[in-house]
N, C-alpha and C positions, 0 to 999 in steps of 0.2 A: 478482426484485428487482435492482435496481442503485443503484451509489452517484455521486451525481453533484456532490459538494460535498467539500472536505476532501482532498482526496487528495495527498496532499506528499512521501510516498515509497512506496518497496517493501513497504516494513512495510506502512504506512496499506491498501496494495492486500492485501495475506495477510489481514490484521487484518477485512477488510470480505469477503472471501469465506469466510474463515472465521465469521462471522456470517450467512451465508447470500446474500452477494451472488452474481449469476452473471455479474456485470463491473463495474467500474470508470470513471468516465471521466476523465481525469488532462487537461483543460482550463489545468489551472494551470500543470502543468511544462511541457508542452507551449508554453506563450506564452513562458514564461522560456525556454523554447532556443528559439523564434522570435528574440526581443528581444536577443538576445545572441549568436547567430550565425547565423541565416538557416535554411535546410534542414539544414544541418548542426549546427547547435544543437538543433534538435529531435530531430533523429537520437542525438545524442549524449544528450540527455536522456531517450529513450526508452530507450535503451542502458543508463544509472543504472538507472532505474525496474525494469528485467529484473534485471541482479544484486545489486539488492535486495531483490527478489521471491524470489532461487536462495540467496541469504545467510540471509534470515530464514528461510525453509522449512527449510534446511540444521539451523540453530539451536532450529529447533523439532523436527526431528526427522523430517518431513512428508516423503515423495519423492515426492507428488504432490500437487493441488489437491483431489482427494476426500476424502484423508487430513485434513483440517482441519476444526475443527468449534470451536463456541464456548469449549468450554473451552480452546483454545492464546490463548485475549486474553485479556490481564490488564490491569487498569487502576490507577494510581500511586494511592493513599489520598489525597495531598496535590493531586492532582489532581478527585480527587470523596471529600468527605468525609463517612463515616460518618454517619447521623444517631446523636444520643445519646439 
């Protein structure tokens, strides 16, 4: 499985292999460091996306991509609300 829509940070990419992705494709950031500085904007935005990826993993506790599994994603209540 891969995800090919949504992906806006490092989290988003941990968040989606921890649910069982086996890659990501980050289309979006990718255009934004296009649009905004050339090769190097993109370079630099794939740079973010890495120590976002080493920050959340860190945070979660995770020292490798194996290590993750659906229970390290949690989702905000106010974001999907409970049925009553």
């Amino acid at each position: 499985m891969h995800v090919d829509t949504g992906i806006m940070s490092g989290s988003d990419i941990v968040a989606a292999i921890a649910l069982g992705a086996r890659f990501t494709l980050v289309g979006r950031a990718y255009l934004y460091g296009l649009m905004a500085g050339g090769r190097e904007g993109v370079d630099r935005a794939i740079q973010i996306l890495g120590s976002q990826v080493v920050r959340t993993m860190k945070l979660l506790g995770a020292t490798s991509l194996e290590e993750l599994n659906p229970s390290h994603v949690t989702q905000l209540e106010r974001l999907v609300p409970r049925p009553r």
